[in-house]
C-alpha positions in Angstrom: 43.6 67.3 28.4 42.1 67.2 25.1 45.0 66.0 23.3 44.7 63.2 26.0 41.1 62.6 24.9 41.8 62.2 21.2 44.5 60.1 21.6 42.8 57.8 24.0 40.0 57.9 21.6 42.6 57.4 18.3 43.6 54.1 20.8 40.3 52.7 21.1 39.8 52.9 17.5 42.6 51.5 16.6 42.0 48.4 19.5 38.9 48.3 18.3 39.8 47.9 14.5 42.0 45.1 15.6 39.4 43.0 17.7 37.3 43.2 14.8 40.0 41.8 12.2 40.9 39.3 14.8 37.1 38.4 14.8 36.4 38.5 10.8 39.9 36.3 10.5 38.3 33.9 13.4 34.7 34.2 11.7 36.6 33.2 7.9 38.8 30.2 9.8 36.1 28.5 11.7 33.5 28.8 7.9 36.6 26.8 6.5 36.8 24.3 9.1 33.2 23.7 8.8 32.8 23.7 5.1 35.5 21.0 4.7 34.2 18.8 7.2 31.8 17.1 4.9 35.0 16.1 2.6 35.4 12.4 2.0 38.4 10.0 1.6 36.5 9.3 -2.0 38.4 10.5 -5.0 37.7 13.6 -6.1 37.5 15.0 -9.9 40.0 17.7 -10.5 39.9 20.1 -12.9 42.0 23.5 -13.9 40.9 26.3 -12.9 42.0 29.9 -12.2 42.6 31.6 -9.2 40.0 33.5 -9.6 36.5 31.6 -10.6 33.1 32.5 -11.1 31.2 30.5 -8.5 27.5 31.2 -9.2 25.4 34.3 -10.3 22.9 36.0 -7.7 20.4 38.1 -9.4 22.4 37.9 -12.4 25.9 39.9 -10.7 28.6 37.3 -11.0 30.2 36.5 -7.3 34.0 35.7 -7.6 36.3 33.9 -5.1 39.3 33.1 -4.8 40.9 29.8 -5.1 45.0 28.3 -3.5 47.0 26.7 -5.2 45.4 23.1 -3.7 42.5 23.6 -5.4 40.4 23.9 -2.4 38.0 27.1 -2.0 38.4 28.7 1.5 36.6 32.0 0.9 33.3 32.8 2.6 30.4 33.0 -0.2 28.1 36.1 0.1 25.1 36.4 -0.3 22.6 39.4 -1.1 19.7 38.6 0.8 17.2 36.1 2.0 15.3 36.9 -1.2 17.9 35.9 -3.7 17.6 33.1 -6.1 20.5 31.3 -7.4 20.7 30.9 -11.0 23.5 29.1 -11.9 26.7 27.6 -10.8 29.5 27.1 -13.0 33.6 25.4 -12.3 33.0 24.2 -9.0 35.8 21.4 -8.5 35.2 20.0 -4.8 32.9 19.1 -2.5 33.5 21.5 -0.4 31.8 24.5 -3.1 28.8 22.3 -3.3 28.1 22.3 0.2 29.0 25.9 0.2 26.8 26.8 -2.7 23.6 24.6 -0.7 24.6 26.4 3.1 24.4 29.6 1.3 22.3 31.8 4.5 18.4 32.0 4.2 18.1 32.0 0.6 14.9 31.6 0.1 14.7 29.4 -3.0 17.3 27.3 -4.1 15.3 25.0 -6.6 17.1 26.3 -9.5 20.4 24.4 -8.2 18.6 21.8 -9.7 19.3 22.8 -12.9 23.4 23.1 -12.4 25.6 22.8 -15.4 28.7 22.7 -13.3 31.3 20.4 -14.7 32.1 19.3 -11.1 28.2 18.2 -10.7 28.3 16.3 -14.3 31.3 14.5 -14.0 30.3 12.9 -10.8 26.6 13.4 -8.8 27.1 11.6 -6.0 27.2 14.7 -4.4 24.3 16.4 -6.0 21.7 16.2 -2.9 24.1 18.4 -1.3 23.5 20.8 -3.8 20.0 20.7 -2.6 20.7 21.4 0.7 21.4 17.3 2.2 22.7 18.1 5.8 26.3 15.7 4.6 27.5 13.5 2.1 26.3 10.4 3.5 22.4 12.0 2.2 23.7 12.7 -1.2 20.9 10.8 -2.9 18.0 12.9 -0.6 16.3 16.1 -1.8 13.9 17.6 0.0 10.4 18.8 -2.4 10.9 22.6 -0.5 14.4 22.8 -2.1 12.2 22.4 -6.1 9.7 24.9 -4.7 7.0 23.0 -2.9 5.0 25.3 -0.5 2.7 22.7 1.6 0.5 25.2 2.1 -2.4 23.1 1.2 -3.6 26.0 -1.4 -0.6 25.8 -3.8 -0.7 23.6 -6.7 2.5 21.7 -5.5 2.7 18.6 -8.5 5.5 19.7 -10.5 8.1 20.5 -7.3 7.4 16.8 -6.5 7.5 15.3 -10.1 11.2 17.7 -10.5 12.1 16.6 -7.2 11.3 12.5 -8.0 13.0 13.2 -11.9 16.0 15.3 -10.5 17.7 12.2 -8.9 17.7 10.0 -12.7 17.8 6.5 -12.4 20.3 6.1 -9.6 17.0 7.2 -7.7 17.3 8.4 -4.2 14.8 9.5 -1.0 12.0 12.5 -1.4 11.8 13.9 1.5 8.6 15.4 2.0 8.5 17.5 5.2 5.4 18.2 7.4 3.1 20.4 5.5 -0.2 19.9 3.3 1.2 19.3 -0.7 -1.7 19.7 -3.1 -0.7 17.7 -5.9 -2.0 14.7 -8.6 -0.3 11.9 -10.9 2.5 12.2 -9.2 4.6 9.4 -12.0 7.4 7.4 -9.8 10.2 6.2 -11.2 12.6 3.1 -9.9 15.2 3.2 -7.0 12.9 5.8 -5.4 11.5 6.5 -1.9 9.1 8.9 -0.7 9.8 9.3 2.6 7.5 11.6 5.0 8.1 12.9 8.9 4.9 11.3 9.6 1.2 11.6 8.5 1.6 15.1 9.5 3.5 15.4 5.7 0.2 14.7 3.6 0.0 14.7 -0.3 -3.4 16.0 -0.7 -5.2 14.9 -3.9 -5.7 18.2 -6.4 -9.3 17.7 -7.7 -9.5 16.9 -11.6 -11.9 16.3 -14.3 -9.9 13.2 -15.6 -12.1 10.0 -15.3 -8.4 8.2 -14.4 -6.6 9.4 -11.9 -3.8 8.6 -9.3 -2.6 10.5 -6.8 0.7 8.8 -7.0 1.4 6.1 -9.8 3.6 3.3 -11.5 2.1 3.1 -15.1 4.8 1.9 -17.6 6.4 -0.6 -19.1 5.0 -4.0 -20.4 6.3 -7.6 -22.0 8.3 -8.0 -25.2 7.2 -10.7 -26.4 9.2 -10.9 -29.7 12.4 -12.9 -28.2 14.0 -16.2 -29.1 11.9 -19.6 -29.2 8.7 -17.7 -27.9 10.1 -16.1 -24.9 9.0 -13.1 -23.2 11.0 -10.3 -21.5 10.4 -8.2 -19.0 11.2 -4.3 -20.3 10.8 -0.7 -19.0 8.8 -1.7 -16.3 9.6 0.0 -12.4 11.5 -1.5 -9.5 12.2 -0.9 -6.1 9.9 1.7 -4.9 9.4 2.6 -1.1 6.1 5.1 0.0 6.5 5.4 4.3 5.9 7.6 6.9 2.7 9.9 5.2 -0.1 10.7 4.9 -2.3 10.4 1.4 -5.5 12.4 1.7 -8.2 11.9 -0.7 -11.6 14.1 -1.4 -14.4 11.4 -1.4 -16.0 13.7 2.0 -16.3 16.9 -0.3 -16.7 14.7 -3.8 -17.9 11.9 -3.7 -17.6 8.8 -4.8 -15.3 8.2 -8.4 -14.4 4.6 -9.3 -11.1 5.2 -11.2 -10.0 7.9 -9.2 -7.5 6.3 -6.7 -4.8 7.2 -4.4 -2.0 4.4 -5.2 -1.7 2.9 -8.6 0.3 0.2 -9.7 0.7 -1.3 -12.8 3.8 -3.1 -14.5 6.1 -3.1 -11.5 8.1 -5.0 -8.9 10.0 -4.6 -4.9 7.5 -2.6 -4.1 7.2 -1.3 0.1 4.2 0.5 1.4 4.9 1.1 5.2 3.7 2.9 7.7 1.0 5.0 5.4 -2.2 6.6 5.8 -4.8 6.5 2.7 -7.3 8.0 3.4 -10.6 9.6 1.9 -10.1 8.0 -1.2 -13.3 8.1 -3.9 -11.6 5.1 -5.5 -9.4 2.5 -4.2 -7.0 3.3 -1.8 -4.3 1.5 -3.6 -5.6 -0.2 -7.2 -2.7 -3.1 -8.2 -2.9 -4.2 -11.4 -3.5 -3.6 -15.4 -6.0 -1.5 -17.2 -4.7 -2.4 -20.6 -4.2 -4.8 -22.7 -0.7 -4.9 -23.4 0.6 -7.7 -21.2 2.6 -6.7 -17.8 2.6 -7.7 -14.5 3.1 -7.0 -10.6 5.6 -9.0 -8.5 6.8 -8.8 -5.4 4.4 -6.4 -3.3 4.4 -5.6 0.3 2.3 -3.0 2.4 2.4 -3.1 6.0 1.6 -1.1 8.9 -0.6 1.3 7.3 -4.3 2.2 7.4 -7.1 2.9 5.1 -10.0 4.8 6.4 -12.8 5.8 3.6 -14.0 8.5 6.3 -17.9 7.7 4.8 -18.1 4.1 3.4 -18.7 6.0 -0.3 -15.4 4.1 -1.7 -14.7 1.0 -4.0 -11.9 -0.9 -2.0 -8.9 0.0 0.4 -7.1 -2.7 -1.7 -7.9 -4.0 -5.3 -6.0 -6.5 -7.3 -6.4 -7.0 -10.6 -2.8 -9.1 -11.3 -0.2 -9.7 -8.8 2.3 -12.2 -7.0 4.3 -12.3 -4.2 2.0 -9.4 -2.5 1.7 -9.4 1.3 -0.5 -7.3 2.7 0.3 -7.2 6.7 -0.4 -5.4 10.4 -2.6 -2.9 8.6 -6.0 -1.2 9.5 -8.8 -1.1 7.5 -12.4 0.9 8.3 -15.3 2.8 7.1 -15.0 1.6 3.5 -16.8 0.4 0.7 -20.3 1.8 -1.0 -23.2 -0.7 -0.8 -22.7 -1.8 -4.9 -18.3 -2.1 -4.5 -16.8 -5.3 -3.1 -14.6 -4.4 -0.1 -11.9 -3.7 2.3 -9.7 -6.3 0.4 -10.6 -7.2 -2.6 -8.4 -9.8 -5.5 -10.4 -9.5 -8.7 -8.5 -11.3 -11.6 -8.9 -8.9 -14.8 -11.6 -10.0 -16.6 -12.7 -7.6 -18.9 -10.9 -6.4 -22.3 -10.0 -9.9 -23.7 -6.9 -9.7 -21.2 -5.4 -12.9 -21.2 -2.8 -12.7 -19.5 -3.6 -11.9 -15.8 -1.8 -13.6 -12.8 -3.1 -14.0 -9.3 -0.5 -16.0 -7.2 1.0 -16.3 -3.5 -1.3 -13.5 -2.2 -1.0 -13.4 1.7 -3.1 -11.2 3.2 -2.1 -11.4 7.0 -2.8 -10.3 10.6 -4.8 -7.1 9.7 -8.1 -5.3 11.5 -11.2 -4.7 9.5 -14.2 -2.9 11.4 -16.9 -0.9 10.2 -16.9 -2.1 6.8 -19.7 -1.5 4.1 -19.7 -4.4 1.7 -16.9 -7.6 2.3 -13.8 -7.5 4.2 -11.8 -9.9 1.9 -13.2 -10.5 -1.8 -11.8 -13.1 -4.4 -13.9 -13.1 -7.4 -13.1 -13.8 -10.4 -16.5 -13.9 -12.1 -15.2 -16.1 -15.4 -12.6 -18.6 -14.8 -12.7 -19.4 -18.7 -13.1 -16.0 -20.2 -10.8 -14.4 -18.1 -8.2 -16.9 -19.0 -5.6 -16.4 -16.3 -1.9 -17.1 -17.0 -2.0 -20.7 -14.8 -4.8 -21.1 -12.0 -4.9 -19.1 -9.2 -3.0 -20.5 -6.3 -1.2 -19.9 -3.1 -3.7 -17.3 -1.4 -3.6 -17.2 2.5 -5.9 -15.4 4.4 -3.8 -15.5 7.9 -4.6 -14.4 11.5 -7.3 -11.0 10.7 -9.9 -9.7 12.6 -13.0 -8.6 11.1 -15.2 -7.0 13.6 -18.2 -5.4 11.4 -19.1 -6.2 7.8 -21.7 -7.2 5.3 -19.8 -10.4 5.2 -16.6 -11.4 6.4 -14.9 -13.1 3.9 -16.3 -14.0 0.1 -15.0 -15.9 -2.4 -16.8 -16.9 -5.8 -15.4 -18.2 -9.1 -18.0 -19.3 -12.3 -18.2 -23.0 -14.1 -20.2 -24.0 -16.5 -19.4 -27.0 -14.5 -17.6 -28.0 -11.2 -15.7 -31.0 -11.5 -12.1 -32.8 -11.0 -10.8 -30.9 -14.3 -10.8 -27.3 -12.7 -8.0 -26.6 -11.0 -7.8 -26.2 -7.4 -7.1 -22.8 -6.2 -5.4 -23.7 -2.9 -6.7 -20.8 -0.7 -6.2 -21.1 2.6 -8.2 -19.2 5.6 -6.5 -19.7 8.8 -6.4 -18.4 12.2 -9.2 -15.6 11.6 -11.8 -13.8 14.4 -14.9 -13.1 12.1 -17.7 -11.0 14.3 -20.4 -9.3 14.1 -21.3 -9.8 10.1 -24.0 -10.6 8.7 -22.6 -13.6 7.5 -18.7 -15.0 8.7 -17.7 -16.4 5.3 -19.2 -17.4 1.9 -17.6 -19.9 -0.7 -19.0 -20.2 -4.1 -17.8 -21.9 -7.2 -14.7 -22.6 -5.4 -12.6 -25.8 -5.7 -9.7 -26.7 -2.9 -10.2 -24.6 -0.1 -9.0 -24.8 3.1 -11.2 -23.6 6.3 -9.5 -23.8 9.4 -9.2 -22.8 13.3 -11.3 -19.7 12.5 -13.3 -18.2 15.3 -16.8 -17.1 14.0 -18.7 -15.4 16.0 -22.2 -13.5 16.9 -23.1 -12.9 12.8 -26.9 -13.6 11.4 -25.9 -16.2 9.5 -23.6 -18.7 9.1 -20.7 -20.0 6.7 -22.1 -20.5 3.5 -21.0 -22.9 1.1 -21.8 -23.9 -2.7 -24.7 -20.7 -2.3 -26.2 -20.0 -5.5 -26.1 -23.5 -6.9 -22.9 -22.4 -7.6 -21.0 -25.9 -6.2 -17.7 -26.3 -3.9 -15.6 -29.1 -4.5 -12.4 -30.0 -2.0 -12.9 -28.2 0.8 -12.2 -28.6 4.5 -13.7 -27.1 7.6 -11.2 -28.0 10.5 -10.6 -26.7 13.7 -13.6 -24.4 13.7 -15.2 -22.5 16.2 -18.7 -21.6 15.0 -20.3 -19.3 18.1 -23.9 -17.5 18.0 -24.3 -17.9 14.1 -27.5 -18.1 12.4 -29.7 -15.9 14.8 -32.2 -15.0 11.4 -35.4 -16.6 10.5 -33.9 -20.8 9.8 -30.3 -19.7 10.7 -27.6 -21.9 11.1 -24.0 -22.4 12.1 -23.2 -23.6 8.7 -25.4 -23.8 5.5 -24.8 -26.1 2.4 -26.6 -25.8 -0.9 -24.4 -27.8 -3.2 -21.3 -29.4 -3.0 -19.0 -32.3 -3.2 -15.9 -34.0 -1.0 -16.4 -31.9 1.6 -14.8 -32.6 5.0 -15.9 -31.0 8.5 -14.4 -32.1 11.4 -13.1 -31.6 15.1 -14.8 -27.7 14.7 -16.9 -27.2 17.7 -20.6 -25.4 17.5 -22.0 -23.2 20.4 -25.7 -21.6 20.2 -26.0 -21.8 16.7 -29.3 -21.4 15.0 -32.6 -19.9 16.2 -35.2 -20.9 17.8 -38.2 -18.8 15.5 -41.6 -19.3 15.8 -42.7 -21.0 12.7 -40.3 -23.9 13.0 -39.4 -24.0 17.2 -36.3 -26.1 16.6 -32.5 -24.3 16.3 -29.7 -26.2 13.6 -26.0 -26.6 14.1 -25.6 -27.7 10.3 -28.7 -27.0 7.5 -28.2 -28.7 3.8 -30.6 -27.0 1.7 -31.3 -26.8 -2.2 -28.6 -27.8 -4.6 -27.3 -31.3 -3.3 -24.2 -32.9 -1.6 -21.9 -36.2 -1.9 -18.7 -37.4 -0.1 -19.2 -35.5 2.9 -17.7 -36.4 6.0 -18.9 -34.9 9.2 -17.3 -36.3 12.1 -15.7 -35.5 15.3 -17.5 -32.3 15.6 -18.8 -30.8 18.9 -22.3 -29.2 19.7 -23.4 -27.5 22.7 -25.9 -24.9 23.8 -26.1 -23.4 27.1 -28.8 -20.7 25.8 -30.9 -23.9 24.7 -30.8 -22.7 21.3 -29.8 -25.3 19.2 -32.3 -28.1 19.0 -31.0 -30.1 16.4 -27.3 -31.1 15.1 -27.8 -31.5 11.3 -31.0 -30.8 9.3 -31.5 -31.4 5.7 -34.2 -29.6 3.8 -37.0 -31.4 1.8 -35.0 -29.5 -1.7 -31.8 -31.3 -1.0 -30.4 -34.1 -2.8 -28.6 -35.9 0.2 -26.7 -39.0 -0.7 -26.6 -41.0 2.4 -24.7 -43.6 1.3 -21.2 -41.5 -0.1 -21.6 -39.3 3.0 -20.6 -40.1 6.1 -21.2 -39.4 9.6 -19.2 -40.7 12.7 -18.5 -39.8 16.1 -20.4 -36.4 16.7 -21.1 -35.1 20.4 -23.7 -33.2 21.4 -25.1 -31.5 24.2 -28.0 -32.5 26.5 -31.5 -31.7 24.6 -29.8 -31.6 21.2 -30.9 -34.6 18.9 -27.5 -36.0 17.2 -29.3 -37.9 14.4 -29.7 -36.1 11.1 -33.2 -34.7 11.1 -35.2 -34.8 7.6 -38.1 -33.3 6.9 -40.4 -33.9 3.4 
């Protein structure tokens, strides 16, 4: 009986021996099959080896596998233990090592694959981001910042795994992948051909607090205009191109710091095919994003869009979501705008020609800023100043700006837009800008034009704001302009309020707009004015075809002109106006 028992036992030893070869040979076959699934029908550099080559060092003890005759590595790596590092990696000839090397199990940091000297990985990188972990070939240009050592802890100072991570993938550039987490980082320098991609605004870059007075939490800052080419020419050199940011968050300090002009979240400068989309700034102490130059070698912005984001200042102690300083072809679009802007800043929005440093070389052209929503803003929802035209001296006038289709529900003032002349007259160039199809509410005043010549007002809806649209304020006078289409609804409920105030200006049209309850009723004067003209002066204006009603028995009076106003009533004109019952259509003077 007990010889029984040790042979049945020798059997089950021996069966048991063989079901675990079986299952080692079936474990070795199917890591094959799976490792050389991510092979390509792209042509493949081949290089001699032995059968025997080094692979890659771990902790500094040299792994070896083997190698057939094909060329083609079919061993399984090891690995000694979810704490090892890998160092180096050295003769790799296919693909299929790569992917091997990057799949190695639960090694904790692989950043140093980064540094490869493979011949395999110089001859060819397509299939670098592999290295790095990329789940197949088709991701060969994406790393992902954890594989370069980024902890997104929100404690570690993560700035250089992001700058390797950006650097590692050259000029061919490639997608960043930044995974959810909190990255503490700052000037973070981007390079062309790159995208910084996020899993939502649950993957934040959280601005490292500095003692630099400039700073950029992510930037574009090189690169300018060679200027020394054949018959005067200029040429474009060294600047960045095609850059995409989507799908994160970028999380300033301004709650815990406070307010800092130049310290911004989005920089830049000297740069073109530029996408912002789907983006969170918020918190900034600066701008949110600051377009533009700060120097004064001479380089430009081009070809700018940011869409579907929003900028939230958290406590109104900012300088703008948006500046620019130089720019064309920028379209900002669908994005969300609140809380932002200290009482002494300009805005939400704001396009503000360089003017300082003896630049003279700015550009501000076809600027569309289109369909976004502005609430709870401090200062201006949408700025243009450019407070001298002539020392500034802009590369060509400013022109093509279209302000499309916004709503701006809480401001200082809607929209503002000033320029300075020693004098306004047909020699200043127009500027063309065009404000179309906006809902301005509840703002102290719905729009103000200063200084401005050609500009294009039309089928706005202004509504419920103390005052009313301003034009030529300041003695500063507005030449070509059109007010068309308007609706002009509860404006002007403050002490002599109106729908729509002019000081000074020339060739002005206003027609078909419609005014409802405008002005106010007070008790020093007991009359309420669609229209006031007051200081300054005015010439060619034409006001006709305009409506005017009350149903609160607010306005009194259609037009009034103060006793301060040069009104020339023979070069304006005045035709076919309607008014409501108790509302006196005649232009009312007063001396």
């Amino acid at each position: 009986m007990e010889l029984i028992m040790k042979n049945q036992n020798k059997n089950k030893k021996v069966i048991l021996g063989i079901i675990i070869s079986f299952s080692f040979l079936y474990l070795i076959i199917m890591f094959s099959s799976s490792s050389t699934e991510i092979n390509t029908s792209e042509e493949i550099p081949v290089m001699e080896v032995s059968e025997s080559t080094i692979l890659y060092k771990i902790d500094d003890k040299e792994i070896n596998n083997s190698i057939d005759d094909s060329g083609t590595y079919e061993g399984i790596i090891e690995n000694s233990g979810a704490d090892s590092e890998i160092d180096s990696i050295t003769n790799n000839i296919s693909p299929v090592i790569v992917a091997d090397v990057a799949n190695v199990a639960n090694v904790a940091n692989v950043a140093n694959v980064a540094k490869i000297e493979s011949p395999f990985i110089s001859i060819d990188k397509k299939y670098r981001a592999v290295a790095l972990g990329a789940s197949d070939l088709s991701e060969r240009n994406k790393v992902n910042i954890v594989a370069f050592g980024a902890k997104g802890d929100g404690i570690t100072d993560d700035t250089k795994s992001i700058q390797d991570a950006i650097d590692f993938l050259g000029d061919e550039g490639g997608i960043v992948y930044i995974p959810k987490g909190n990255y503490l980082c700052n000037n973070i320098k981007l390079k062309s051909n790159i995208s910084i991609i996020g899993d939502g605004w649950n993957s934040v870059l959280q601005q490292k607090v500095e003692e630099h007075k400039f700073q950029s939490l992510l930037g574009i800052n090189q690169g300018g205009i060679d200027t020394n080419q054949p018959n005067g020419n200029k040429k474009l050199v060294g600047s960045i191109q095609n850059v995409e940011i989507k799908n994160l968050k970028l999380q300033g300090t301004v709650d815990s710091e406070g307010f800092s002009e130049w310290v911004h979240l989005l920089s830049l400068n000297s740069c073109s095919n530029i996408l912002v989309d789907t983006v969170m700034f918020e918190g900034f102490r600066g701008d949110g994003i600051f377009i533009g130059v700060e120097s004064k070698k001479e380089r430009h912005v081009s070809n700018v869009t940011i869409r579907n984001s929003q900028f939230d200042g958290i406590n109104k102690d900012n300088r703008n979501g948006i500046s620019i300083l130089d720019g064309s072809d920028i379209l900002i679009e669908n994005n969300k705008f609140k809380r932002i802007s200290r009482s002494d800043m300009p805005g939400a929005i704001c396009i503000e020609p360089n003017h300082k440093n003896s630049i003279e070389w700015t550009i501000i052209k076809d600027i569309t800023i289109k369909n976004n929503y502005f609430n709870d803003i401090g200062t201006i929802g949408i700025v243009y100043y450019n407070p001298n035209y002539l020392s500034t001296m802009l590369l060509g006038p400013t022109e093509g700006i279209v302000i499309e289709g916004n709503v701006i529900d809480g401001a200082y003032i809607g929209i503002h837009l000033t320029q300075a002349y020693e004098v306004m007259n047909d020699s200043i160039p127009k500027l063309n800008i065009n404000i179309l199809k906006n809902t301005i509410k509840n703002c102290f005043a719905p729009i103000q034009a200063q200084g401005i010549r050609g500009l294009n007002i039309q089928e706005n809806l202004l509504q419920n704001c103390n005052s009313g649209l301003g034009l030529g304020l300041g003695g500063k006078k507005v030449l070509d302009v059109n007010v068309v289409g308007n609706s002009f609804v509860k404006l002007g409920h403050t002490e002599d309020g109106a729908g729509l105030l002019i000081n000074n200006a020339s060739s002005v049209t206003i027609t078909k707009n419609t005014f409802e309850d405008c002005g106010v009723v007070s008790k020093k004067s007991k009359e309420g004015f669609a229209i006031i003209f007051y200081g300054g002066g005015s010439d060619n204006m034409i006001i006709e075809k305009n409506s005017v009603t009350s149903p609160s028995n607010i306005t009194t009076h259609f037009i009034y002109v103060a006793p301060n106003h040069k009104f020339n009533s023979v070069a304006n004109k005045y035709n076919d106006n309607k008014t409501g019952s108790f509302i006196t259509s005649k232009i009312v003077k007063k001396y």
